[in-house]
N, CA, C and O of each residue as an XYZ file, in Angstrom:
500
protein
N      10.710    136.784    159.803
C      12.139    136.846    159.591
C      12.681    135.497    159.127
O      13.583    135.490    158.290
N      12.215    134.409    159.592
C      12.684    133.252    159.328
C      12.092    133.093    158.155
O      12.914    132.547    157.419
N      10.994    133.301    157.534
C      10.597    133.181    155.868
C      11.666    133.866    155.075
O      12.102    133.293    154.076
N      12.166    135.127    155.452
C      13.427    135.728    154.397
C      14.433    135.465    154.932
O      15.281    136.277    154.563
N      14.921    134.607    155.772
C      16.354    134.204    155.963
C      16.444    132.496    154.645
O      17.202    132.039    153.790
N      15.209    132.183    155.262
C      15.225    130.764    154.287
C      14.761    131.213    152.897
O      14.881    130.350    152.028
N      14.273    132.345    152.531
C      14.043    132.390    150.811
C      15.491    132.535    150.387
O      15.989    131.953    149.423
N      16.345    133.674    151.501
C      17.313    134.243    150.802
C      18.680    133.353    150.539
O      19.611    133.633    149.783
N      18.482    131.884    151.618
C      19.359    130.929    151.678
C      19.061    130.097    150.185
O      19.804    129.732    149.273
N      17.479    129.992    150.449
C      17.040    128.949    148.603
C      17.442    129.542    147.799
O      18.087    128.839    147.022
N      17.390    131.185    147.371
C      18.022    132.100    146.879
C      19.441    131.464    146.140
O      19.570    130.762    145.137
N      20.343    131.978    147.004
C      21.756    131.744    147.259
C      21.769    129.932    146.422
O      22.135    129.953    145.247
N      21.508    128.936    146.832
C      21.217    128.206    146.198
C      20.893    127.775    145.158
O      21.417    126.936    144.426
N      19.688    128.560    145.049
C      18.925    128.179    143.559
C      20.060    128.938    142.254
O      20.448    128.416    141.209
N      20.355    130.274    142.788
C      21.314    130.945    141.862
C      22.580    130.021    141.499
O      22.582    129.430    140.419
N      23.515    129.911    142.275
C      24.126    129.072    142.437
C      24.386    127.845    141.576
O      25.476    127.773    141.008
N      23.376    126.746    141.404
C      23.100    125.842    140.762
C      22.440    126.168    140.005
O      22.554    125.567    138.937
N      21.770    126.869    140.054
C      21.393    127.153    138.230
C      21.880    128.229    137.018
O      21.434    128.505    135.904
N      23.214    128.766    137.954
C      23.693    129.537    136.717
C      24.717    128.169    135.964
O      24.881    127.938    134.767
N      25.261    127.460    137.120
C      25.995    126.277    136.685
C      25.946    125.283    135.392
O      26.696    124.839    134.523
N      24.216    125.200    135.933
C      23.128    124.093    135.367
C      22.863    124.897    133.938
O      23.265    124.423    132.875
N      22.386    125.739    133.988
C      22.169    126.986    132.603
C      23.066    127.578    131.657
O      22.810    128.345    130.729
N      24.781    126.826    132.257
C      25.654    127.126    130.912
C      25.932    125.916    130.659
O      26.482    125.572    129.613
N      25.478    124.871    131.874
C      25.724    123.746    130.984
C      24.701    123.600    129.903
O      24.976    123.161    128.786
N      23.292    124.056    130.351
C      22.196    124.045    128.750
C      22.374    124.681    127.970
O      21.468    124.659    127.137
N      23.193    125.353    127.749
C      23.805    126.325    126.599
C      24.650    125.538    126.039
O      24.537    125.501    124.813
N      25.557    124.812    126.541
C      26.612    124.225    125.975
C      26.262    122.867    125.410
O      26.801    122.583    124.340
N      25.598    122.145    125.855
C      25.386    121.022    125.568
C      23.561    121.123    124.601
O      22.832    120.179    124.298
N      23.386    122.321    124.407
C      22.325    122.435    123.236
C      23.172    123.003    121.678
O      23.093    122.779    120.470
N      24.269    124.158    122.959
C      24.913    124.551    121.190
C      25.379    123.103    120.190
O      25.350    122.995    118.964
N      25.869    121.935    121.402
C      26.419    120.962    120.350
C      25.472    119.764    120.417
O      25.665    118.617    120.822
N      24.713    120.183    120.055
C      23.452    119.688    119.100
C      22.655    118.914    120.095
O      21.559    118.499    119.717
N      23.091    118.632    121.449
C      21.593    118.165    122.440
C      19.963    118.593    121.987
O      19.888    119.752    121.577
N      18.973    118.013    121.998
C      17.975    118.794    121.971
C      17.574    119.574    123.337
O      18.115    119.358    124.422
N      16.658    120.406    123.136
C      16.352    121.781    124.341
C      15.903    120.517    125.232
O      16.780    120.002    125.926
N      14.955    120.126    125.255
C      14.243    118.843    126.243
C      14.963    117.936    127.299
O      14.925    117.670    128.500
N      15.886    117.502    125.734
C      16.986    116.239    126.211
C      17.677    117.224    127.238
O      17.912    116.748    128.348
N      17.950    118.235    127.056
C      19.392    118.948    127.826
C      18.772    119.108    129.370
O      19.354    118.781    130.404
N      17.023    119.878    129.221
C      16.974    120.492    130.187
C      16.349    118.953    131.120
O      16.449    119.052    132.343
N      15.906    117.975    130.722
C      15.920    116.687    131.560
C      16.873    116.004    131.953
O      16.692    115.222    132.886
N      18.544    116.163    131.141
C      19.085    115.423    131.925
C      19.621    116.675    133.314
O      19.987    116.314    134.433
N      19.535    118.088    132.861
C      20.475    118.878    133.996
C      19.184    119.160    134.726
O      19.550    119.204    135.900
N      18.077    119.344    134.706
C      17.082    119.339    135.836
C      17.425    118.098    137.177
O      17.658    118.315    138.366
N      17.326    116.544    136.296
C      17.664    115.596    137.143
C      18.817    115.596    137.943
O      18.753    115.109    139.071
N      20.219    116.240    137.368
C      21.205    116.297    138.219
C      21.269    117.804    139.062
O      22.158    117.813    139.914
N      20.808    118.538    139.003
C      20.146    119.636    139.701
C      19.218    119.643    141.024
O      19.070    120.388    141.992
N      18.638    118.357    140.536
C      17.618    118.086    141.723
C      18.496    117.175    142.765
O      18.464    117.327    143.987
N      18.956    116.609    142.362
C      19.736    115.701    143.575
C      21.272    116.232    144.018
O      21.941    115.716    144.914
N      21.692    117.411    143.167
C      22.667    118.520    144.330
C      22.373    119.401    145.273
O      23.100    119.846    146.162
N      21.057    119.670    144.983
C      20.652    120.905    145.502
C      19.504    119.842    146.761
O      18.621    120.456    147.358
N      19.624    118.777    146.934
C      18.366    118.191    147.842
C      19.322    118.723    149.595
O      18.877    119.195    150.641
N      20.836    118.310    149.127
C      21.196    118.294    151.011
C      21.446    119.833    151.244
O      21.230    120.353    152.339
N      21.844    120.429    150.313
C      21.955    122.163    150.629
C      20.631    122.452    150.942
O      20.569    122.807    152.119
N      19.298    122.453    150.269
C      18.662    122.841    150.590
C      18.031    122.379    152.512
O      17.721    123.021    153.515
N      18.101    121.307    152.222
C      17.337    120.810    153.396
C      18.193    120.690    154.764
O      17.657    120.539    155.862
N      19.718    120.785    154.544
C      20.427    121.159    155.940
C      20.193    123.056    155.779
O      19.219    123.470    156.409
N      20.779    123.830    155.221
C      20.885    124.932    154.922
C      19.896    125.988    154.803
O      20.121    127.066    155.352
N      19.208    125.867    154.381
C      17.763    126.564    154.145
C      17.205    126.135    154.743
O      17.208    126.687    155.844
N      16.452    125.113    154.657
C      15.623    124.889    156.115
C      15.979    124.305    157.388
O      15.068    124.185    158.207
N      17.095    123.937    157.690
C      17.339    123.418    158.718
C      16.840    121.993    159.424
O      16.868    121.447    160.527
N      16.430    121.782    158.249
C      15.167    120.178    158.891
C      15.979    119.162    159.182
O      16.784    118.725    158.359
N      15.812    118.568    160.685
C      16.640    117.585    160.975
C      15.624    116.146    161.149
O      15.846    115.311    162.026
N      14.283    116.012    159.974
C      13.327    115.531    159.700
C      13.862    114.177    159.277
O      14.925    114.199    158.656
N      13.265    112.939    159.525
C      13.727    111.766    158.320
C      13.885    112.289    157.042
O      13.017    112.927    156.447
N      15.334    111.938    156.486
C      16.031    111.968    155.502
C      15.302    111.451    154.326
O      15.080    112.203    153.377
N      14.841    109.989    154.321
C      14.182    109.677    153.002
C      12.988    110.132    153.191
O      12.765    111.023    152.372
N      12.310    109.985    153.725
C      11.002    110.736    153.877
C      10.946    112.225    152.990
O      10.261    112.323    151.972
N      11.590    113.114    153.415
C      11.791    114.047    152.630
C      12.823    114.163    151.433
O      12.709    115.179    150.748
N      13.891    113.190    151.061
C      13.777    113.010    149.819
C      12.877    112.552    148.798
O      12.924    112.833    147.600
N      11.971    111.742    149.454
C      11.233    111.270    148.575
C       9.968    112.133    148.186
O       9.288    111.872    147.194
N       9.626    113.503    149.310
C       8.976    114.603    149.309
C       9.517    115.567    147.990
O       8.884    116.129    147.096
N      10.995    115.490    148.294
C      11.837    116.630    147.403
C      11.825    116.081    146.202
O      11.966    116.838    145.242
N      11.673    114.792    145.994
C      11.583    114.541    144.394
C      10.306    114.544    144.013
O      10.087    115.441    143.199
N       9.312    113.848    144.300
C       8.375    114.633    143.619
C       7.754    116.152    143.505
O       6.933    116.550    142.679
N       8.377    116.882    144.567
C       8.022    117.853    143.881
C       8.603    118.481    142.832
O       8.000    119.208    142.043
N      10.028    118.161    142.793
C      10.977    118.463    141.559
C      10.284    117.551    140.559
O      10.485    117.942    139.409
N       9.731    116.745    140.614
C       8.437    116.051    139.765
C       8.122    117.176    138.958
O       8.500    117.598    137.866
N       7.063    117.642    140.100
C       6.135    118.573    139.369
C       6.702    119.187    138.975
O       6.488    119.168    137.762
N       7.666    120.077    139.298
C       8.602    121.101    138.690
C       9.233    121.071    137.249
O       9.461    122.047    136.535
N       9.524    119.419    136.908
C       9.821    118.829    136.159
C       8.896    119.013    134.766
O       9.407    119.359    133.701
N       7.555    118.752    134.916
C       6.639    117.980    134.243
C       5.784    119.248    133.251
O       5.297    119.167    132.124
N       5.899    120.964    134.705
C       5.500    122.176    134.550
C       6.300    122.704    133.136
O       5.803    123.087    132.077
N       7.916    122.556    133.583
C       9.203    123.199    132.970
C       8.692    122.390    131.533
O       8.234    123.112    130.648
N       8.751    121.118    131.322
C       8.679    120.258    130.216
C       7.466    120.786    129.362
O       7.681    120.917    128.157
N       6.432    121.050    129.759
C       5.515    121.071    129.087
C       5.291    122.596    128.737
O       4.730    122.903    127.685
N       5.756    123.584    129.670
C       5.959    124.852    129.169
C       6.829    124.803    127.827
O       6.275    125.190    126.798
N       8.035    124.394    127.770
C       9.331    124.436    126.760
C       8.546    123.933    125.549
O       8.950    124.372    124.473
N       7.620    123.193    125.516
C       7.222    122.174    124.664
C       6.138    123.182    124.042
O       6.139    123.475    122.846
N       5.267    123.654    124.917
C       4.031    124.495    124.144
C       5.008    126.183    123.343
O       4.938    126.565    122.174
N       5.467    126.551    124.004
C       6.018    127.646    124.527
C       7.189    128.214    122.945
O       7.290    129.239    122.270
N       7.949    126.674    122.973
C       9.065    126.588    121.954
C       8.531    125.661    120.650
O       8.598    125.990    119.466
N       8.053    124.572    121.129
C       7.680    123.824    119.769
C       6.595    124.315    119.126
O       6.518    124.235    117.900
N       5.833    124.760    119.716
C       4.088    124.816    119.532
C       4.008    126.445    118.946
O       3.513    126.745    117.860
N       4.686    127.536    120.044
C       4.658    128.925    119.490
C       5.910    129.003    118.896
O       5.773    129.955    118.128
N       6.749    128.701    118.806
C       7.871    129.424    118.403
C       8.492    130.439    119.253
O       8.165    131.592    118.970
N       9.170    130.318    120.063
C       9.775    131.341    120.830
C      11.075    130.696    121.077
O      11.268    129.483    121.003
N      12.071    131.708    121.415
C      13.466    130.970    121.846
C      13.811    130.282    122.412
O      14.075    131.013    123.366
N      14.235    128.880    122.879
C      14.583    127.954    123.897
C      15.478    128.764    124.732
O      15.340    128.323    125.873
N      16.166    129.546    124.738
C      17.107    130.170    125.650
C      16.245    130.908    126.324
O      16.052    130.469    127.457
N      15.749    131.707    126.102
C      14.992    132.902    126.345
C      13.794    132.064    127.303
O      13.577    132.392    128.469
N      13.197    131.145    126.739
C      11.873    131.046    127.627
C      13.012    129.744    128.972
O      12.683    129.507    130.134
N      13.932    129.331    128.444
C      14.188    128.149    129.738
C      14.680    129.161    130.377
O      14.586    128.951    131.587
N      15.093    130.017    130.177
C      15.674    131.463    131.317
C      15.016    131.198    132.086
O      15.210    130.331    132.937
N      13.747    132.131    131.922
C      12.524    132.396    132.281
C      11.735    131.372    133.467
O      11.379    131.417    134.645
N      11.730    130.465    132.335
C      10.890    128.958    133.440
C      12.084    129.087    134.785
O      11.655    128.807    135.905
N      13.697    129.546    134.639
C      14.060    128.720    136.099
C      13.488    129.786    136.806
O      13.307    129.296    137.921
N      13.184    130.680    136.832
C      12.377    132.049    137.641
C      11.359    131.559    138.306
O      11.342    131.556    139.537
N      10.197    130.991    137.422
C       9.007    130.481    137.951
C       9.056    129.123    138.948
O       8.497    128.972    140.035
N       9.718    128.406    138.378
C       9.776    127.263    138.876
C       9.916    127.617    140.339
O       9.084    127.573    141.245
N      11.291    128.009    140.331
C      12.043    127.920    141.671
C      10.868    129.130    142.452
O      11.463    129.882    143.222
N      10.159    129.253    142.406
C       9.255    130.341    143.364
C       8.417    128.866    143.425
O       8.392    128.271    144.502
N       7.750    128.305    142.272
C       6.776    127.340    142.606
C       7.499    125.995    144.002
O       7.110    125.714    145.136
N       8.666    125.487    143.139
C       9.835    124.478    144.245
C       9.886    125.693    145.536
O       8.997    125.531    146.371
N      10.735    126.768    145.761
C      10.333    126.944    147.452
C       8.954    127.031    147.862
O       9.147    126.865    149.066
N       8.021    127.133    147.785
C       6.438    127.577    148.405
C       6.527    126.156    148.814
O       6.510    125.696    149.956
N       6.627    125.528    147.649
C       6.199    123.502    147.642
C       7.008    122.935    148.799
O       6.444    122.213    149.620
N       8.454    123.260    148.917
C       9.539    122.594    149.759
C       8.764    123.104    151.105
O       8.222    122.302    151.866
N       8.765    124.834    151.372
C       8.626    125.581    152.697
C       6.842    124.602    153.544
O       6.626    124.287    154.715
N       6.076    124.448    152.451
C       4.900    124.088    153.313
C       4.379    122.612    153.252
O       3.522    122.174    154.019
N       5.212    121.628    151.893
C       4.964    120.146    151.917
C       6.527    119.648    152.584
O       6.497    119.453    153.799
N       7.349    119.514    152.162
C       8.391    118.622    152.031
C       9.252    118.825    153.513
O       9.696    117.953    154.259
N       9.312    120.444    153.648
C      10.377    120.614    155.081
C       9.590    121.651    155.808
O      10.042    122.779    156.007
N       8.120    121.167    156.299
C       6.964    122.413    156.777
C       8.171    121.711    158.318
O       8.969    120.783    158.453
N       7.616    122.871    159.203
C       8.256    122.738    160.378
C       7.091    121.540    161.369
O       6.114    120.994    160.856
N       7.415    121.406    162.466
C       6.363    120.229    162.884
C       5.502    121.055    164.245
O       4.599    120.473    164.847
């Protein structure tokens, strides 16, 4: 029960900030950002709104603070590095839509970011 109270809280969250985050990449690609540039600078400010919701709210961790920020960013690292290099093969390399596949990636990601958060960053003790 406590695994689907906290997916459905990251849930609530992840939606949340990334429908936000996802018209801002619409908007700031329609006027001429590149797909990359857009989705690195709103990933980065994405990752550091969503660090205290997640970690009071969803998990409840009353864990050292930097300790697990510094957990929560690298894994938004990886998250980072996954998203980047997908967009890159995906859009530059095949040709497919930047809208359409960054949709997509926030789907994956955010399943890969909670598993990563629930068992590295805010595992219970």
């Amino acid at each position: 029960m406590l695994l689907y109270r906290q997916f459905l809280r990251y849930a609530v969250v992840g939606l949340a900030s990334n429908l936000i985050l996802f018209l801002g990449y619409l908007l700031l690609t329609h006027f001429g950002m590149g797909h990359k540039t857009a989705m690195s600078l709103l990933y980065a400010t994405g990752t550091s709104l969503t660090f205290i919701f997640n970690r009071n709210w969803t998990f409840g961790h009353d864990g050292h603070i930097t300790k697990s920020f510094i957990g929560y960013v690298a894994v938004y690292a990886l998250g980072y590095v996954f998203n980047l290099v997908a967009l890159y093969y995906l859009v530059d390399k095949l040709g497919f839509n930047h809208q359409w596949v960054q949709g997509g990636l926030i789907l994956v990601v955010a399943v890969l970011l909670f598993t990563l958060q629930k068992l590295v960053v805010f595992k219970e003790k």
